[in-house]
Phi, psi and omega in degrees: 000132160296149188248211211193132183271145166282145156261115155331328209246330168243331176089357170273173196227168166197162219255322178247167212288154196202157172288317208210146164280132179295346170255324182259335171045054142286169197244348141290093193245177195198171196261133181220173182278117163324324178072194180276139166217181203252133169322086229234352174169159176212155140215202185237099169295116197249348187250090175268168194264153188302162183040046142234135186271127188256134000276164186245105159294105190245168187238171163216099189242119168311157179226174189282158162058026133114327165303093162281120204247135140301121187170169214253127180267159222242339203193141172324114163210152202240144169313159194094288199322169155274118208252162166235134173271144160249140151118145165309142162306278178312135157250089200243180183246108168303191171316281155309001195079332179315167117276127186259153175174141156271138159253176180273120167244156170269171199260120148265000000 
C-alpha cells in the first residue's frame, strides 16, 4: 500500500509532497499508510505526454484526514467504490523505460 504524508502536529494529510501543512504550516511531516478511500470520479485520458500509455483511465479518490489522489485505475471501477493506492507514487518514464505510477484498485 502506498502512504501519504502526515503533519505530525495537525493530523492533515496529502497525498502529494509539500514543504509545510496546508493547514497549520508545520514542516513536520511524516509518512503514514493512506488507508481505504472512495471513488470520487473517473475519466479517460487519450492524448498522453510520450512514455505514458493511451488510453490512460485516471481516478479521483478521497482518503481519510483530507488527502485527495490523482492516479491512474489499475482495474474497472465505478464511482462510489472503495479504492486502495498501490504502486510508486511518481509517474515517470526511468531509465530503463519503465513506468512507475501509482494506482487505484478497488477494495474486494
Amino acid at each position: 500500500m502506498t502512504d501519504v504524508l502526515e503533519c505530525a502536529d495537525c493530523g492533515r494529510r496529502s497525498f502529494y509532497s509539500k514543504r509545510r501543512c496546508l493547514d497549520c504550516g508545520s514542516d513536520d511531516l511524516v509518512d503514514a499508510p493512506a488507508g481505504d478511500g472512495e471513488l470520487l470520479a473517473t475519466t479517460t485520458v487519450h492524448i498522453t505526454p510520450e512514455g505514458v500509455r493511451e488510453p490512460n483511465a485516471l481516478g479521483l479518490a478521497a482518503f481519510p484526514g483530507g488527502a485527495n489522489v490523482v492516479a491512474q485505475l489499475a482495474d474497472a471501477a465505478a464511482v462510489g467504490d472503495t479504492v486502495r493506492l498501490t504502486g510508486e507514487r511518481d509517474l515517470r518514464t526511468t531509465d530503463d523505460g519503465a513506468l512507475r505510477g501509482c494506482r487505484l484498485v478497488p477494495v474486494e
